[in-house]
C-alpha angles and dihedrals in degrees: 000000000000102000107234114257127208097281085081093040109120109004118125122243140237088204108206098209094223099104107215092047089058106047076062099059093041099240099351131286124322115273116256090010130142112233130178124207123201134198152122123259106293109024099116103258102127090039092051097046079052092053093042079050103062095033086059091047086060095060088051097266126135130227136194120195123209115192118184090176113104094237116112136252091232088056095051098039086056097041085057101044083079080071119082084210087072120095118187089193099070091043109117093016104045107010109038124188120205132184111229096167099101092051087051106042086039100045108009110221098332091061086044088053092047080053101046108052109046079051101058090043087055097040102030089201123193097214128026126196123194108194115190105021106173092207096175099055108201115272093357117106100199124002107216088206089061083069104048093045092054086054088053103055091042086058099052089036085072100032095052101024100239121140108214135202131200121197127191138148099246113103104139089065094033086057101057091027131102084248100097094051096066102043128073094245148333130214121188135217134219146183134191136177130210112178116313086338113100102193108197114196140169132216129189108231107169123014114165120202095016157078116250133186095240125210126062124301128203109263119191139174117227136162089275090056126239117018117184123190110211094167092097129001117230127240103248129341 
């Protein structure tokens, strides 16, 4: 494992809780910052922000989860009690799921942003999570309130102190957009099967003001929740 340099001397941390991720990430993502995560179905990225969630609840910090998918709540809350990391108890005061879907589909980015805001300034969270982020809109190239949106929420992440995470699947647009060149970071997710063995892994593709360990990790989803093995990268995905 690559040992951390100066560049990452001094910055404060947004530590994850889940060990191997990170020893990645030497000491966890960078406070306030703005961070995508990209990945197909299945890949573990809403099971690992929930993960991320609970972990930082525990430290005090409060998180607000925006989904803009159409599955419910219900369906999602019920899907995450078969993992020890979720607590019912802080749901509604630490942990608090919103819709977003109707101000999306209705308004595109412009109605998201008119949501958002008003809601981080209610809540101050200390950590956001928008699950479901269709970056790359149909038949549209590049979105300009996208843009605007990503400034946004720049902005607030430092005035109120909140790291945020956006998370969407896809992640053939996100890599050759201009995306990349305004957030903090991006990792990316992937799953393959060979024969009846589903391999899950994790790379760090973008990491801004700081040292990473580069290459794909072994991700895997266990009753715990998200483990990540950070001892040797693995050549692909």
């Amino acid at each position: 494992m690559t040992t951390p340099t100066v560049l990452s001397a001094g910055l404060d941390r947004f530590q994850t809780g889940i060990v191997g991720l990170d020893r990645i990430l030497h000491g966890g993502f960078l406070q306030y910052g703005l961070y995508v995560l990209i990945g197909g179905p299945g890949t573990g990225k809403t099971t690992l922000l929930n993960h991320i969630s609970f972990n930082h609840q525990q430290d005090g910090g409060k998180i607000v989860y925006v989904t803009v998918l159409t599955e419910t709540h219900t369906r999602l809350l019920s899907y995450l009690r078969q993992f020890t990391f979720f607590n019912e108890a802080v749901v509604g005061t630490r942990v608090t799921y919103i819709s977003a879907f109707e101000p999306l589909r209705e308004h595109g980015f412009d109605g998201l942003l008119n949501f958002l805001l008003p809601l981080m300034r209610k809540e101050q969270p200390s950590m956001l999570v928008l699950d479901g982020v269709p970056i790359n809109p149909p038949d549209i190239p590049y979105d300009p309130a996208l843009k605007s949106l990503i400034y946004a929420l720049q902005t607030y992440n430092d005035f109120l102190h909140t790291t945020s995470f956006i998370l969407s699947t896809d992640h053939e647009y996100v890599w050759n957009s201009r995306v990349l060149m305004m957030v903090d970071g991006a990792l990316e997710l992937t799953k393959t099967v060979t024969g009846r063995a589903l391999k899950r892994a994790v790379q760090v593709r973008v990491f801004r003001g700081s040292t990473h360990d580069a290459g794909f990790y072994r991700l895997k989803l266990t009753e715990n929740g998200v483990a990540v093995f950070n001892d040797t990268p693995i050549t692909g995905s």
